[in-house]
N, C-alpha and C positions, 0 to 999 in steps of 0.2 A: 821554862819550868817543866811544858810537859814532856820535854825532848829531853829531859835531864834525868828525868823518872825511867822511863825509859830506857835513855842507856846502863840506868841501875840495875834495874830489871834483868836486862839482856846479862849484863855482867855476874847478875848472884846466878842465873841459871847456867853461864859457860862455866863456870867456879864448881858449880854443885856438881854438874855433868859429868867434869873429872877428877872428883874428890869421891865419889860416890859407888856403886858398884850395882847390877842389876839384884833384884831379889832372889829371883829364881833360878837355878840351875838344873842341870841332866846332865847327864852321863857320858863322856865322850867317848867314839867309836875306836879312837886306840889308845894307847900307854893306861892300860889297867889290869890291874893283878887280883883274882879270889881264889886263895891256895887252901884247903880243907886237908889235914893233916893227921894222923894219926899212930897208930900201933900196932902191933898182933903179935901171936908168939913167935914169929918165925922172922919180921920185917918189917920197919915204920913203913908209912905206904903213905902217898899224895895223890891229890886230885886237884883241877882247876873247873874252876867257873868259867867256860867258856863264851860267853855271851848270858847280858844279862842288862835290865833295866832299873836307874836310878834318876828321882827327883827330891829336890831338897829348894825349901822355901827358908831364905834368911833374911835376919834385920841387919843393915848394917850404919854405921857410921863414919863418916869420912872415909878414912884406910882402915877401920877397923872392922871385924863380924861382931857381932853383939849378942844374939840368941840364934838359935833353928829352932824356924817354927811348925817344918814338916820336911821328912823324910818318908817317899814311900821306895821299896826296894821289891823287884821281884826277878824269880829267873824259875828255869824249870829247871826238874831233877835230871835229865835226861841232856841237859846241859851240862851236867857236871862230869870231866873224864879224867881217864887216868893211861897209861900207857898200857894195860891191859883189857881188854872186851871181857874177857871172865869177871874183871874185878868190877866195871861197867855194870853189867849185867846183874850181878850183885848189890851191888848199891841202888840200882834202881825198884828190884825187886821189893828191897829193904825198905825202902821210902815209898815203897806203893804206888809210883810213878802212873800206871795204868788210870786207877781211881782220883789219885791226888794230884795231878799235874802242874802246878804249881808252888813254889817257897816264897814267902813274903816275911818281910819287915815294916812293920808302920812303927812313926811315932808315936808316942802318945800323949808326953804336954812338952811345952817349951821349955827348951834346953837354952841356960848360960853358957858362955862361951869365954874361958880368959882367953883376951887376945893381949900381945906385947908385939907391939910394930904389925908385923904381916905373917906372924906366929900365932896358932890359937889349936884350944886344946877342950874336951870339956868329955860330959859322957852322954848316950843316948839313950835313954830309958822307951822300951817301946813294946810291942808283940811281936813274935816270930811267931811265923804259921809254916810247920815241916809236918808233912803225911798227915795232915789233916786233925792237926792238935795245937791250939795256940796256949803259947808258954809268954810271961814277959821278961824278957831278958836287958841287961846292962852292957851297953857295948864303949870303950871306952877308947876317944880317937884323940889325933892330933894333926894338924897340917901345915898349910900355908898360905899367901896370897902371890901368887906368879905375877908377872909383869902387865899378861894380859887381860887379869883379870882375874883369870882359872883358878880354880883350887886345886890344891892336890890335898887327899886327906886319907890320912893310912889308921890302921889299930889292927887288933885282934881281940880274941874274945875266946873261951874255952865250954865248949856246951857239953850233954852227957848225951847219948842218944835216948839212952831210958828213958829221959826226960819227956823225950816226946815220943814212947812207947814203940821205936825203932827198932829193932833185935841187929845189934851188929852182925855185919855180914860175915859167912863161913865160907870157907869151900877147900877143892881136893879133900872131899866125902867127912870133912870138920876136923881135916887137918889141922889148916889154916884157918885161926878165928882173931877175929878182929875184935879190939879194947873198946869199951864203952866212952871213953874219952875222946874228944875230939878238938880240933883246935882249928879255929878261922881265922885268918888273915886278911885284909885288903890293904891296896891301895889303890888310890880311885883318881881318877881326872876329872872334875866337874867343867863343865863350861856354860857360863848363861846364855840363856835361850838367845838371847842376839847376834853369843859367838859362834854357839853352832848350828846355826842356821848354814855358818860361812864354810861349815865343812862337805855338808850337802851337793 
């Protein structure tokens, strides 16, 4: 009887182990994109996130996500480029980079999650902290569940700079002025901490 127990035991937990997924993930060190996009009167102009730090704590069920119940996101301004040093140099000015050296995202309560199969979709309500001003913003994402586990999870979001009291940046003596509108893009590779241990 107790050797029967036992192999029950052993059985619900080989079952859970692979019906299940870790909680916690970060950010894997390649296949990710943060594209910062915009305007001016002369030329749309881009910028990327070139390195940058992300953790996200979820509930899940079986194959499914359920909620996120923490997201912290952070990178510096001086990480951000563009195919030009002028334009560089500008945007970092802009953002105060010196004093502010840091841009962060937190969550701030638990986010629902529809999932359908190993599709899920849902929005992040949280703070963004840019040159030393926190705003709460609505970031609205969608993703998947890879084989391995991984997530992939993309959106974008459209902020103003004024918002967080940025003065878009000017140059060639305000020739060239850059639109208060701005637009973010990701898409992210998550992997739990077990799997990227394995990348180390």
């Amino acid at each position: 009887m107790k050797s029967r127990i036992i192999r029950v035991l052993m059985l619900t937990i080989a079952v859970t182990a692979m019906t299940s997924f870790e909680k916690y993930y970060e950010l894997s060190k390649e296949g990710n994109e943060i594209l910062i996009s915009g305007t001016s009167n002369l030329h749309d102009w881009k910028m990327n996130v070139i390195e940058s730090i992300c953790e996200a704590e979820f509930d899940t069920e079986a194959l499914r996500l359920r909620s996120i119940n923490m997201v912290n996101f952070s990178c510096k301004p001086t990480d951000i480029k563009s195919n030009s040093n002028l334009m560089d140099r500008k945007t970092y000015d802009a953002l105060k980079a010196d004093k502010f050296p840091v841009i962060k995202f937190s969550l701030s309560s638990e986010t629902e999650i529809k999932s359908d199969d190993r599709k899920f979709s849902g929005n992040l309500k949280g703070t963004l902290l840019v040159a030393g001003l926190t705003k709460q913003v609505e970031i609205p994402f969608s993703g998947n569940v890879n084989d391995d586990n991984s997530l992939r999870v993309e959106g974008s979001v459209d902020l103003k700079m004024s918002d967080f009291k940025v003065s878009p940046p000017t140059a060639l003596l305000g020739t060239l002025k850059t639109g208060d509108l701005i637009s973010i893009s990701f898409s992210l590779k998550l992997l739990s901490k077990s799997l990227s241990a394995l990348e180390v």
